[in-house]
LUMKEVO-995060 format. One record per residue (C-alpha): residue number from 0; residue in one letter; chain; x, y, z. Coordinates in steps of 0.2 Angstrom, whole numbers, always signed. Layout:
<recs>
[rec NUM,'a','A',[X,Y,Z]] ...
</recs>
This chain:
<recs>
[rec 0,'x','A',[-49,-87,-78]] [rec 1,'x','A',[-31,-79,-78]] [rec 2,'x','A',[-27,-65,-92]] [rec 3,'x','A',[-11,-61,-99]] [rec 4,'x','A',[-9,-42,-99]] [rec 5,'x','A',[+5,-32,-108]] [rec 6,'x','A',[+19,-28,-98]] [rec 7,'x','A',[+17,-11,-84]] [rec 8,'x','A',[+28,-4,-74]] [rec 9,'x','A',[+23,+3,-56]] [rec 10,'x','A',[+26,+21,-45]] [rec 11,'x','A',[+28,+18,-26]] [rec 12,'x','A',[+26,+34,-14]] [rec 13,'x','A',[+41,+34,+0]] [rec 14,'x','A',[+42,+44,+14]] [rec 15,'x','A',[+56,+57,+15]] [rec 16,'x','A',[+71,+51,+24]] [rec 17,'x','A',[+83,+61,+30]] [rec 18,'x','A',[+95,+45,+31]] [rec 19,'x','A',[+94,+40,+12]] [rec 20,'x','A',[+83,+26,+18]] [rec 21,'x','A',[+95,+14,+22]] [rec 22,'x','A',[+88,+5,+37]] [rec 23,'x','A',[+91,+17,+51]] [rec 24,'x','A',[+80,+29,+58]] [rec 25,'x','A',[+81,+47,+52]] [rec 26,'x','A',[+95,+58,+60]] [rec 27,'x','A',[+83,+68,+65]] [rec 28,'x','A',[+65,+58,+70]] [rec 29,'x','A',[+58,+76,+77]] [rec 30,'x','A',[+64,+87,+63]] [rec 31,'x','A',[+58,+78,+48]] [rec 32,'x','A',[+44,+86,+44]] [rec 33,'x','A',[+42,+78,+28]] [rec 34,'x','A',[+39,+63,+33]] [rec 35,'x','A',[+26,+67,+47]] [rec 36,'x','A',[+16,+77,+34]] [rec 37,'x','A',[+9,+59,+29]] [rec 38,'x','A',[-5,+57,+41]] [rec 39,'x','A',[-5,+39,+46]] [rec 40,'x','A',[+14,+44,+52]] [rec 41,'x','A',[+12,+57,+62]] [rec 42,'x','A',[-2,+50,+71]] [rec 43,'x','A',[+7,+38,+78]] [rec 44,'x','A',[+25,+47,+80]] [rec 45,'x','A',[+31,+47,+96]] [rec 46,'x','A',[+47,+56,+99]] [rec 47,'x','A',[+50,+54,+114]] [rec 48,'x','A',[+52,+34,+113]] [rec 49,'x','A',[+60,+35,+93]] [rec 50,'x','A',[+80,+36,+93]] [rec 51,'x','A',[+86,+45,+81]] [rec 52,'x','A',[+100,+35,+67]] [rec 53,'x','A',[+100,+18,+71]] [rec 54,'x','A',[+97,+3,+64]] [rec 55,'x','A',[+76,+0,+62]] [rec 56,'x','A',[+75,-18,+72]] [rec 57,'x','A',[+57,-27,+77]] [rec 58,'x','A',[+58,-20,+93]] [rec 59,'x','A',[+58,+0,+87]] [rec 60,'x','A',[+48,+0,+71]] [rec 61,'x','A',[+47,+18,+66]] [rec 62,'x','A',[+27,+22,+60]] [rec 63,'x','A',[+35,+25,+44]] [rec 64,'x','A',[+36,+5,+42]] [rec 65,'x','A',[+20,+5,+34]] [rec 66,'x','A',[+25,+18,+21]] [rec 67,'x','A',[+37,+10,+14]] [rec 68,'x','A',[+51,+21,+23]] [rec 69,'x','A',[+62,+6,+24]] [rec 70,'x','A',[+61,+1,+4]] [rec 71,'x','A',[+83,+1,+4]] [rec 72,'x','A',[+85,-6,+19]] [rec 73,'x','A',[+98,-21,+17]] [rec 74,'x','A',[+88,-29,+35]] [rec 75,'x','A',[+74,-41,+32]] [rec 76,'x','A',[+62,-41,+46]] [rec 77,'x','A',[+43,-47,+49]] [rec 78,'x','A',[+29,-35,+56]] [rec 79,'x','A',[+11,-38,+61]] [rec 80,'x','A',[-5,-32,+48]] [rec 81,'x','A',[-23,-28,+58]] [rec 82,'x','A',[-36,-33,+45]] [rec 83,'x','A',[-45,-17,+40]] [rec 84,'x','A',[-62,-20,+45]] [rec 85,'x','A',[-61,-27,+63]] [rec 86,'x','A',[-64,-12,+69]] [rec 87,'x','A',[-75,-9,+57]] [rec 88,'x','A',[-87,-23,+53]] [rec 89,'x','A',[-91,-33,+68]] [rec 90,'x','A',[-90,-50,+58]] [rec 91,'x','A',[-71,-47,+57]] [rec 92,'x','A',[-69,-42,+76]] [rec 93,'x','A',[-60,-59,+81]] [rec 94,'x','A',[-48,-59,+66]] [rec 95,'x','A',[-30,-61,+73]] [rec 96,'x','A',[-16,-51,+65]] [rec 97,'x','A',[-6,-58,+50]] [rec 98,'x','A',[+12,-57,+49]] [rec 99,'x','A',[+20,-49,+32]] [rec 100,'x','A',[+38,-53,+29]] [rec 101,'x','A',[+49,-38,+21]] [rec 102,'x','A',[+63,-45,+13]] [rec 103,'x','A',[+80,-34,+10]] [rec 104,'x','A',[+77,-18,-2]] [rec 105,'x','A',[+59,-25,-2]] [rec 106,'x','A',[+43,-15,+0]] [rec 107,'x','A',[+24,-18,+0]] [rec 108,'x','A',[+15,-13,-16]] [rec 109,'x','A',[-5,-11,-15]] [rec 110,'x','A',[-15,-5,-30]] [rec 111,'x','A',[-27,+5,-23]] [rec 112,'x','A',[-34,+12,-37]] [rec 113,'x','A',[-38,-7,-46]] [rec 114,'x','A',[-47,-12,-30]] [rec 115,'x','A',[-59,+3,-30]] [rec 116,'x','A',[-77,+0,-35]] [rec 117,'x','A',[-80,+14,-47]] [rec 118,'x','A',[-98,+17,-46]] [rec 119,'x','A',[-109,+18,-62]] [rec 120,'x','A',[-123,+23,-55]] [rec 121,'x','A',[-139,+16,-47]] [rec 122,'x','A',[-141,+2,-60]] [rec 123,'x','A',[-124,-3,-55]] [rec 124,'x','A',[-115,+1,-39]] [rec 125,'x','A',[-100,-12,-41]] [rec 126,'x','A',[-94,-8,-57]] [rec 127,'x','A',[-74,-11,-59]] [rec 128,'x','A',[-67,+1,-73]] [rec 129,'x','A',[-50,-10,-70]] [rec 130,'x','A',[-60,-24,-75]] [rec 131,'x','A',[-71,-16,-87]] [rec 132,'x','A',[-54,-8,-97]] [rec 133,'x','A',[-47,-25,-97]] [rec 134,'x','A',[-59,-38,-99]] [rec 135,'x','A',[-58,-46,-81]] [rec 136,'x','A',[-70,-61,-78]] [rec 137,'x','A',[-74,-47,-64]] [rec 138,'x','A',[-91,-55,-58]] [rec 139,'x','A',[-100,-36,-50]] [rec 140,'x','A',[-115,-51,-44]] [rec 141,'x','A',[-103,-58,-31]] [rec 142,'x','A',[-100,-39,-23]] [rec 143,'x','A',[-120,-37,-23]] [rec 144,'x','A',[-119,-52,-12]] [rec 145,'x','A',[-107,-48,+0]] [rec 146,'x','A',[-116,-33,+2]] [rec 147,'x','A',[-130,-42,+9]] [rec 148,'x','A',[-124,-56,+19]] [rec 149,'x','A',[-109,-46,+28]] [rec 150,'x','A',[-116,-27,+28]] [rec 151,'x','A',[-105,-18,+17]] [rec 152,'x','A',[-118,-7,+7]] [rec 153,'x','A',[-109,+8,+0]] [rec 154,'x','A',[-91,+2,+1]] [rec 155,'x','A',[-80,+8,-11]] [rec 156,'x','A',[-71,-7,-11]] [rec 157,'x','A',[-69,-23,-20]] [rec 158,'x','A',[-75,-37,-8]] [rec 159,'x','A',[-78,-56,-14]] [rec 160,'x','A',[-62,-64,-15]] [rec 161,'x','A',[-65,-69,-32]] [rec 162,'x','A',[-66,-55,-38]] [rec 163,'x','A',[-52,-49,-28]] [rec 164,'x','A',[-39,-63,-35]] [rec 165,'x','A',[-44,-59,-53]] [rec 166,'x','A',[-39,-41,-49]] [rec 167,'x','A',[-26,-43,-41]] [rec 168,'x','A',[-18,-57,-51]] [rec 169,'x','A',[-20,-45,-67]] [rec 170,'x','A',[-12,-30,-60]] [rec 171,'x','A',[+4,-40,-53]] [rec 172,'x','A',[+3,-53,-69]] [rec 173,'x','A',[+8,-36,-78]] [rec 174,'x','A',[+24,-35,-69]] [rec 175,'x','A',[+38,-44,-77]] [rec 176,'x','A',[+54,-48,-70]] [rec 177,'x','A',[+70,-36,-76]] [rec 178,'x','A',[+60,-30,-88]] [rec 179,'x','A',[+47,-16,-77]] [rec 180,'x','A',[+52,-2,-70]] [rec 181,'x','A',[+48,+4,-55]] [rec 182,'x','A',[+50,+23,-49]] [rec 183,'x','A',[+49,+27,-31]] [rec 184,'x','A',[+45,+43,-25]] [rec 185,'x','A',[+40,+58,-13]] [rec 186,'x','A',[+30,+71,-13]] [rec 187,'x','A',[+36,+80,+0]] [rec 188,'x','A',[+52,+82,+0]] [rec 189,'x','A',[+64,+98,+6]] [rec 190,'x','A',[+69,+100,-12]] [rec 191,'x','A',[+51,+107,-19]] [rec 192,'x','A',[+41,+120,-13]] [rec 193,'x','A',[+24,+117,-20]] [rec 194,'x','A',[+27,+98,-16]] [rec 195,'x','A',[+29,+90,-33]] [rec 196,'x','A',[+32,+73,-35]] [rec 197,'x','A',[+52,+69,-35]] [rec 198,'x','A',[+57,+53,-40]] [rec 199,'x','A',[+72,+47,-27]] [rec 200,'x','A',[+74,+29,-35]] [rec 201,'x','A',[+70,+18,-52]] [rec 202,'x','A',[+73,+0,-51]] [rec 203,'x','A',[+70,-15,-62]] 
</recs>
């Protein structure tokens, strides 16, 4: 059963871009060091094959694709998603890739924090404080069962779809159109030494 929740607004981390983020490649792919502080782009930064300001296409993704480095880009463009588990959990091994469609000034929003299984000790290891807080029809029986039909024992994360959709339908039902906010930012940025957060866009 859907919930109505009151209204929230959201905060998106960005990447440092040394090009204002406007679809392009940074002026500068090497220098940007800023951007390469985020782990899951600088292992995969290759500057030898990145070119530096010019237009982000399908065929030269930058690796900051996946952190929202493109979130002012006036391009639309699609881009493959490997599920999380196939290398993981051998039941997901022969999932294909799904493809995500990024409209223009888009970006992809994932609340982590409300998909977390907050453990509340032995007595009950799938315990959702999301749901919990908010009254969810959150059902922690249908996480014990995935744990014992697909081998998830000690995940942190929310499994069973239903319980997924209930979560995920609150959190984004919480967003309301011209009326949320949204602040993006860094918090790495060459304008803060002890790498505060610093917001570089708010948008309804």
């Amino acid at each position: 059963m859907s919930k109505s929740l009151p209204i929230k607004h959201l905060s998106a981390r960005v990447p440092w871009h040394d090009n204002k983020w406007n679809g392009k490649t940074c002026c500068s792919v090497l220098d940007n060091s800023f951007c390469r502080i985020l782990p899951r782009v600088d292992a995969t930064k290759n500057p030898d094959t990145e070119s530096s300001d010019k237009t982000i296409t399908e065929e030269n993704f930058p690796p900051c694709i996946s952190e929202k480095g493109t979130f002012l880009s006036p391009n639309s463009y699609t881009r493959e998603l490997t599920h999380a588990w196939t290398k993981i959990n051998p039941m997901f091994k022969d999932f294909k890739p799904g493809i995500y469609f990024h409209k223009p000034y888009s970006f992809n929003a994932v609340p982590f924090l409300w998909m977390m299984k907050n453990k509340g000790g032995d007595d009950n290891p799938h315990f959702s404080e999301k749901a919990h807080v908010f009254e969810l029809d959150y059902d922690a029986d249908l996480e014990q069962e995935v744990d014992e039909n697909l081998g998830f024992e000690g995940n942190i994360w929310v499994q069973h779809p239903a319980n997924q959709k209930i979560l995920l339908d609150a959190f984004f039902g919480c967003l309301k159109k011209r009326q949320s906010l949204i602040f993006f930012y860094c918090k790495d940025t060459p304008f803060s030494e002890p790498n505060e957060r610093v917001i570089v866009g708010v948008a309804k």
